[in-house]
C-alpha positions as CSV (number, residue, x, y, z in Angstrom):
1,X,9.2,-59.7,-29.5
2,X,6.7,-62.4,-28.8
3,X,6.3,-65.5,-31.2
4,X,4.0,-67.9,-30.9
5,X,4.2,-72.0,-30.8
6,X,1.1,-74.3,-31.3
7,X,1.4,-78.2,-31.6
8,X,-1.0,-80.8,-30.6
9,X,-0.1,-84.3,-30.3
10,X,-2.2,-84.3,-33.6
11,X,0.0,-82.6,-35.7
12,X,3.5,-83.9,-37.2
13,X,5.4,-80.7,-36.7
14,X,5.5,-77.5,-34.2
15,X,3.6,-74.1,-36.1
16,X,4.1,-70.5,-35.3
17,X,0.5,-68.7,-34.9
18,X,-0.3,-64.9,-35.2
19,X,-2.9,-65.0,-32.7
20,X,-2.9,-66.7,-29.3
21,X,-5.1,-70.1,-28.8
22,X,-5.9,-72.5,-25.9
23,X,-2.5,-74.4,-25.6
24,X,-0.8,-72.3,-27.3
25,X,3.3,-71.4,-26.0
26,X,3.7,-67.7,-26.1
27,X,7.6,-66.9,-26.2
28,X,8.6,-63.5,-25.1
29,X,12.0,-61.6,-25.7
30,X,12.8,-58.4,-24.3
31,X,9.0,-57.5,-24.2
32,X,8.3,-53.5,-24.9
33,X,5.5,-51.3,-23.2
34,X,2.8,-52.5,-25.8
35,X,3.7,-56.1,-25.3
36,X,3.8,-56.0,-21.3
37,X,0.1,-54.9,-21.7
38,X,-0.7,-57.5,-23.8
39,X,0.7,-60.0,-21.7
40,X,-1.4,-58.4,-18.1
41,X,-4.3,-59.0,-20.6
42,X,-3.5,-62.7,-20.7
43,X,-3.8,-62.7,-17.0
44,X,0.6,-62.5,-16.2
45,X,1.2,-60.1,-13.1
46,X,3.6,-57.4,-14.1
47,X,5.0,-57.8,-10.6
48,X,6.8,-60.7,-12.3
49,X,7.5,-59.5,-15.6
50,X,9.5,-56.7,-13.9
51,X,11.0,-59.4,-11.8
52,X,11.8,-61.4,-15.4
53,X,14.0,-58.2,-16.6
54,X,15.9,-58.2,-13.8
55,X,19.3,-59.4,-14.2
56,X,20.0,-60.1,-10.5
57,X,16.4,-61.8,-9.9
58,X,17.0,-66.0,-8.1
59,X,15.1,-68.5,-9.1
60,X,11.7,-69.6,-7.2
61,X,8.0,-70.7,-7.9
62,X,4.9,-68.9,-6.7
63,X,1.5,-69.2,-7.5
64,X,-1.1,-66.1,-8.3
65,X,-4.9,-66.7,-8.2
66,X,-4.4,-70.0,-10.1
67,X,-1.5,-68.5,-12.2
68,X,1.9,-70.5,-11.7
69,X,5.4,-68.8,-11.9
70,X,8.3,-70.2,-12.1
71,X,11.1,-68.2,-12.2
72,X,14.5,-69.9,-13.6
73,X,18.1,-68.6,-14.0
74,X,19.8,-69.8,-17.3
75,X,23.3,-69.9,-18.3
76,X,23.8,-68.2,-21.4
77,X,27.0,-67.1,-23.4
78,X,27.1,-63.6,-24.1
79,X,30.5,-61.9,-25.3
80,X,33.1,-64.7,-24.0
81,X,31.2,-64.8,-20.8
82,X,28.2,-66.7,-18.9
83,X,25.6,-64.9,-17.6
84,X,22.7,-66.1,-15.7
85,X,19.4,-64.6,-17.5
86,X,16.3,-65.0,-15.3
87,X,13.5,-67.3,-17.4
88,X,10.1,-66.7,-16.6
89,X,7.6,-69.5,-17.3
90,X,3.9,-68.6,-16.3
91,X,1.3,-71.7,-16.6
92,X,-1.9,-70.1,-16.8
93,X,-5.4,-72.7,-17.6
94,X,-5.2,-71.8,-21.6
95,X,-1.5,-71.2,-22.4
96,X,2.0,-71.3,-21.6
97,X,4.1,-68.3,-21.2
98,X,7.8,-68.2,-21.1
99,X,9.6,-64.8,-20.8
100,X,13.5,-63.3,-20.8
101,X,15.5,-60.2,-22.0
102,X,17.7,-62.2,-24.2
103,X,17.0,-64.9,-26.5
104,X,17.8,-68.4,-24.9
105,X,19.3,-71.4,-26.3
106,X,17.8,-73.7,-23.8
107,X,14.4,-72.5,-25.4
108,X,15.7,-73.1,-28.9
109,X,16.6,-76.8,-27.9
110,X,13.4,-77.7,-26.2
111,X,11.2,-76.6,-29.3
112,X,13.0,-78.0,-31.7
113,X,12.5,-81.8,-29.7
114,X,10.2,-84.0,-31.8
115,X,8.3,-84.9,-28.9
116,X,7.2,-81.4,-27.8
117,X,3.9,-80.8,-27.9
118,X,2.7,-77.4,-26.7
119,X,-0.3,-78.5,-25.0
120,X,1.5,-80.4,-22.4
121,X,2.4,-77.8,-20.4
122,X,4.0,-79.5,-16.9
123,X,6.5,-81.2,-19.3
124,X,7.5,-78.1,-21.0
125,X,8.4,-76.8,-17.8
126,X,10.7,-80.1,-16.8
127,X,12.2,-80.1,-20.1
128,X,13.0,-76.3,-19.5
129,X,14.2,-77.0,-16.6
130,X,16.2,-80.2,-17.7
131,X,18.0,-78.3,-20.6
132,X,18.4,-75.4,-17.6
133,X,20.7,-78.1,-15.3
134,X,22.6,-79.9,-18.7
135,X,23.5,-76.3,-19.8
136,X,25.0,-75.0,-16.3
137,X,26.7,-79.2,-16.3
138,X,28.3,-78.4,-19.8
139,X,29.1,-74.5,-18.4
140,X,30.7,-75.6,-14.9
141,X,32.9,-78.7,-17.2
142,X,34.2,-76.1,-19.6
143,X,34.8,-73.7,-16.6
144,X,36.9,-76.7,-15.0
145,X,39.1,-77.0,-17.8
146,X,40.2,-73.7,-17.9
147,X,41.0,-74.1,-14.3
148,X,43.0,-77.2,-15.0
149,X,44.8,-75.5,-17.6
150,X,46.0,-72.5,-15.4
151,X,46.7,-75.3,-13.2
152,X,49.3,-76.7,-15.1
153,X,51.2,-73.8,-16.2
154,X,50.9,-72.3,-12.3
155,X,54.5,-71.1,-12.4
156,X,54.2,-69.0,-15.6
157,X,50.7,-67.2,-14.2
158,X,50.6,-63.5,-15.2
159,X,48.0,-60.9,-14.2
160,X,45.7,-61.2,-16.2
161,X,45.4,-65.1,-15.9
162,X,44.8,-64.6,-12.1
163,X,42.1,-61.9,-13.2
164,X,40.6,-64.4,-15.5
165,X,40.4,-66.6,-12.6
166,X,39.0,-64.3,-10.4
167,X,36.0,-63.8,-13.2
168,X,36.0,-68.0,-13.5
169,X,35.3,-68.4,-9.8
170,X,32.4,-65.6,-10.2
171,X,30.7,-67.4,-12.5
172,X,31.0,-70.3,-10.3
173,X,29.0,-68.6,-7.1
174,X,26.2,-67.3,-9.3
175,X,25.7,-70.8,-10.3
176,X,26.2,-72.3,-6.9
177,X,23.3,-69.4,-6.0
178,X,21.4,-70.7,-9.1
179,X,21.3,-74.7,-8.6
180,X,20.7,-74.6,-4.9
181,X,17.7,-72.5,-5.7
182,X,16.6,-74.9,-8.5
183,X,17.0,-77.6,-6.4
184,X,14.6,-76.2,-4.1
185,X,12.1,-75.1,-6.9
186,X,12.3,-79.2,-8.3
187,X,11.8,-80.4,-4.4
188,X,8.7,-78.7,-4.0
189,X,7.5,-79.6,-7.8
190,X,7.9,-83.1,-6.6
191,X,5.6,-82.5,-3.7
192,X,3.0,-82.0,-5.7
193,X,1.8,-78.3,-3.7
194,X,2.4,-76.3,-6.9
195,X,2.5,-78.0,-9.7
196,X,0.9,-81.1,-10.3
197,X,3.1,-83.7,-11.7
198,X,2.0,-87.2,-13.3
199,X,3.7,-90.3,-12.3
200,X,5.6,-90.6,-15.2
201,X,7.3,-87.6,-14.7
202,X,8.5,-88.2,-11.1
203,X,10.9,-89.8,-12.0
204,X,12.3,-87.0,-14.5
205,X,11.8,-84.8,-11.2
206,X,13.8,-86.8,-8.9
207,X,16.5,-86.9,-11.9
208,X,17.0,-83.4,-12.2
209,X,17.4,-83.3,-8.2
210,X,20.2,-85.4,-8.4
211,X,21.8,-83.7,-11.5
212,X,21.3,-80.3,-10.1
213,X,23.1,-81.9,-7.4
214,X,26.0,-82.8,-9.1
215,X,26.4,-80.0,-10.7
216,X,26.4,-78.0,-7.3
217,X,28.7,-80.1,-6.1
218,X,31.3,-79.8,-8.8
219,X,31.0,-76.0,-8.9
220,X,32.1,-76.3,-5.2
221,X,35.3,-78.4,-6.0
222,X,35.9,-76.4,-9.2
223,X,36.2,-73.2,-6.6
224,X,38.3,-74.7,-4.1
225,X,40.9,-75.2,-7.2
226,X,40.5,-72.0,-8.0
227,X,41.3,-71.2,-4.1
228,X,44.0,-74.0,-3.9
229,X,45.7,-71.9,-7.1
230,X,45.3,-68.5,-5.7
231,X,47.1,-69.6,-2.7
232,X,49.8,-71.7,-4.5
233,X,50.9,-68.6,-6.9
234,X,51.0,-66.4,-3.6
235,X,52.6,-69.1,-2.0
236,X,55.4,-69.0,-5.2
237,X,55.5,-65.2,-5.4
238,X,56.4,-64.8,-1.6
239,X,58.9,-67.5,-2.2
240,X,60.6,-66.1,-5.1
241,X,60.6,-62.7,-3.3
242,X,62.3,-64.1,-0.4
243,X,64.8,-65.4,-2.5
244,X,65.6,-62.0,-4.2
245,X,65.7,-60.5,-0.8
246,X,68.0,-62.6,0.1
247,X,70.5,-62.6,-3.4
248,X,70.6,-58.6,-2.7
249,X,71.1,-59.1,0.9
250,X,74.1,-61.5,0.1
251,X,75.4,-59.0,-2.7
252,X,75.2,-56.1,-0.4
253,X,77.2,-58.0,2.8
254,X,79.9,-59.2,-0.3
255,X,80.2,-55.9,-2.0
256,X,80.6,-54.0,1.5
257,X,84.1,-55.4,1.9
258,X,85.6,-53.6,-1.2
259,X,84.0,-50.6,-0.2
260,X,85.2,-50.5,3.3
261,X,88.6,-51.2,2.0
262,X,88.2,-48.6,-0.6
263,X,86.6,-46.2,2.0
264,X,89.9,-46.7,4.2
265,X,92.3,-46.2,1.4
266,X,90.7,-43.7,0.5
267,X,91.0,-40.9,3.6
268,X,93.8,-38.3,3.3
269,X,96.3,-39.9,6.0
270,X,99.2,-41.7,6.2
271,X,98.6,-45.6,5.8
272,X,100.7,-49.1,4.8
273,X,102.1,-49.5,1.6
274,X,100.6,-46.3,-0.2
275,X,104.2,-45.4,-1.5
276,X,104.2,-48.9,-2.8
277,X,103.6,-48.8,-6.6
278,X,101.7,-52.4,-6.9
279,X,99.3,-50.8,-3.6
280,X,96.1,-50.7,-5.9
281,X,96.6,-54.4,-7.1
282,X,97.2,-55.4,-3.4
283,X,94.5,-53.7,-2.0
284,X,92.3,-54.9,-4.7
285,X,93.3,-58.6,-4.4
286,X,92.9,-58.2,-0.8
287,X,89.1,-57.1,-1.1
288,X,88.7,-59.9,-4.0
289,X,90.0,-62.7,-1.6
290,X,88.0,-61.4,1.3
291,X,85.0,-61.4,-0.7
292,X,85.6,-64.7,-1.8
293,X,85.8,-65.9,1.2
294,X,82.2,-64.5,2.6
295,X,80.6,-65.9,-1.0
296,X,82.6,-69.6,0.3
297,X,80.9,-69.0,3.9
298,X,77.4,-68.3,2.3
299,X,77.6,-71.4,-0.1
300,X,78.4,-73.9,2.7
301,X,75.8,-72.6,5.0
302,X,73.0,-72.9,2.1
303,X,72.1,-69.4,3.0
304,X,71.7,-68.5,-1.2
């Protein structure tokens, strides 16, 4: 599907063309054969339209005879879960290109700013890239919260929570693998190699260093909760099975006396008191005082 978005600084609103013009933003979803050709006709290298469609593909920023591409990972909620979709942007003289296989919300929120004007291509790409870093800040916070949550009710964790955990700290390295990627795709933007950027938009450069930053950083703590959990239900689970190893070892030492007693009584000889007619309620006292005594033992040692 490709749609495409023309606005000068001229006109009061964004339009939607049917044929491409110079400065025009050509949006492409989930492109089919036809539409790949039409796009190497523009001049894009299919090299990185394959690349585009490929779910596993990191971010980085190359340039082609003249042609910049900047490849981008984007969080995106699909089905309960985050995915990282690769975004291509492609800055050719004439037009902007962005490509993806799914339709992405950080698109939808860049062209529907007031102050978006297709023409200005370099700041396109920074506010791509600055709803790119706020999406995986507003990702990692919700992520944290569901951490905290399992962090509270640690002692009442069932499998499937730790599973869910498991797929939470996931998440967490593809976007540790995204943002330390984006961080080096803003570093060299702000050298000015690639991608030539004006002065007023160092500083939105430098910003989405340090945010990227953050956000790196706060995936890596979220993580080590995720770890430090992990570790603290093991930690529970080895002790609560120590203490039911020990309850059945106790039971098993305290219900042995009856049943040596019993086993005694019990062989076809002569023994004390078996003519008696109380023998069974001495015998039985006998193993109930003896067991007693071993469950007395036990309690003041603190061994249950």
């Amino acid at each position: 599907m490709i749609t495409i978005y023309y606005r000068t600084i001229k006109d009061k609103k964004i339009r939607r063309l049917k044929r491409i013009k110079r400065g025009a933003w050509v949006n492409v979803v989930d492109p089919t054969e036809r539409e790949v050709k039409y796009l190497r006709e523009l001049g894009v290298d299919v090299s990185f339209i394959e690349d585009a469609l490929d779910p596993d593909e990191l971010p980085r920023i190359e340039i082609e005879n003249g042609t910049i591409y900047v490849m981008l990972n984007v969080p995106q909620e699909d089905r309960g879960k985050v995915l990282n979709v690769p975004l291509l942007v492609v800055i050719t003289k004439d037009i902007f290109v962005t490509l993806s296989k799914k339709h992405l919300d950080c698109l939808k929120l860049v062209l529907s700013r007031r102050d978006i004007y297709t023409t200005q291509k370099i700041k396109n790409l920074l506010q791509i890239c600055l709803q790119t870093v706020n999406l995986y800040t507003k990702e990692t916070r919700i992520i944290n919260k569901k951490i905290v949550a399992k962090k509270v009710t640690l002692s009442e964790l069932k499998n499937k929570d730790i599973v869910a955990l498991i797929e939470l700290e996931e998440a967490l390295s593809e976007f540790i693998t995204s943002l330390v990627s984006l961080i080096g795709i803003f570093e060299k933007i702000l050298s000015g190699k690639y991608v030539k950027v004006f002065e007023a938009d160092q500083e939105l450069v430098e910003d989405l260093i340090i945010d990227s930053q953050q956000s790196l950083d706060m995936c890596k703590t979220s993580i080590k909760k995720i770890v430090n959990i992990r570790e603290a239900y093991s930690t529970i689970l080895t002790n609560n099975l120590n203490r039911v190893m020990k309850i059945l070892a106790f039971l098993t030492l305290v219900m042995g006396i009856p049943n040596i007693i019993a086993g005694f009584y019990g062989m076809n000889v002569r023994l004390p008191i078996q003519g008696n007619p109380l023998a069974f309620f001495y015998i039985f006292i006998l193993a109930l005082a003896l067991s007693l005594i071993f469950v007395l033992i036990f309690y003041l040692k603190k061994w249950f």
